[in-house]
C-alpha positions as CSV (number, residue, x, y, z in Angstrom):
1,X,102.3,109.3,98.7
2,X,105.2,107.0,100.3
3,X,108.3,106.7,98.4
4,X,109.1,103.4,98.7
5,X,110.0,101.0,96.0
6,X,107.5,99.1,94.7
7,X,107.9,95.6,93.8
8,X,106.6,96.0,89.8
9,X,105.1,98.9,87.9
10,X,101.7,99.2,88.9
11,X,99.3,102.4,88.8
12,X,98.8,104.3,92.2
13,X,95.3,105.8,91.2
14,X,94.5,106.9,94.9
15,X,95.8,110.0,97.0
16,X,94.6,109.3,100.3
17,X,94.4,106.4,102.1
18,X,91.7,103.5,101.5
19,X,90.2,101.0,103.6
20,X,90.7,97.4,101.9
21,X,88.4,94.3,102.5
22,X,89.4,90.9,102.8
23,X,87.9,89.4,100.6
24,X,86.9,86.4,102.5
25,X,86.8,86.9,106.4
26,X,85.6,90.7,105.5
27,X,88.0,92.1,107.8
28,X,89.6,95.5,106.8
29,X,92.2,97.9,107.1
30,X,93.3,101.1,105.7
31,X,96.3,101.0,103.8
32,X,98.4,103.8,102.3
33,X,97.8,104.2,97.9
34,X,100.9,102.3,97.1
35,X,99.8,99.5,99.1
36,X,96.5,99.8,97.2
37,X,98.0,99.2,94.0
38,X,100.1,96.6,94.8
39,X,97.2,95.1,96.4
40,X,95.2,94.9,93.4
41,X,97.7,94.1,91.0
42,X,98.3,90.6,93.6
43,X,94.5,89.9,93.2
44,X,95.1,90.7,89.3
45,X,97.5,88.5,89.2
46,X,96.2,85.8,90.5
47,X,93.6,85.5,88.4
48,X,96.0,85.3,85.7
49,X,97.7,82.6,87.0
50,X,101.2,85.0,87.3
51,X,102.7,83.6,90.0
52,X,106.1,85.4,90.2
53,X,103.9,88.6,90.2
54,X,101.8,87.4,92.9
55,X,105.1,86.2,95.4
56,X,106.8,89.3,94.7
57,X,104.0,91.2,96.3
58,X,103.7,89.4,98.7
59,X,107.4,89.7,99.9
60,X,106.6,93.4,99.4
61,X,103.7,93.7,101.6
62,X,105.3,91.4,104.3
63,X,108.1,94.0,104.1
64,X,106.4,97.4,103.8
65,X,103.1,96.7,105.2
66,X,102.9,93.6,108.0
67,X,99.8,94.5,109.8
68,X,97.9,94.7,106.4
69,X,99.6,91.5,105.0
70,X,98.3,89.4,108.3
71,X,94.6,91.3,107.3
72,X,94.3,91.1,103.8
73,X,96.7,88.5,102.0
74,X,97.8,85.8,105.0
């Protein structure tokens, strides 16, 4: 598991890598378990309406994970 900082406190349930779905154009790519949680706490988020939550990971995944960001969230 990567050691980088994530952007808010959010479980990392996965050890291995996962492949993610967007959830409209059904393209995918595999992302690291970090990137999974914060990637489901963004969707999470914005279907509660947190918005601050939402920016801040995306500012994280543009940082830590560009090719997923341009797959999954862009």
């Amino acid at each position: 598991m990567s050691d980088r900082k994530l952007p808010f406190e959010c479980v990392v349930c996965d050890s291995d890598p996962v492949k993610v779905r967007n959830r409209f154009s059904g393209e995918s790519i595999v992302i690291p378990p970090d990137a999974v949680a914060v990637y489901d706490s963004i969707i999470g988020s914005e279907y509660m309406g947190d918005w601050d939550k939402v920016r801040k990971g995306l500012d994280w995944f543009r940082k830590h994970e560009p090719d997923a960001y341009m797959v999954l969230l862009d």
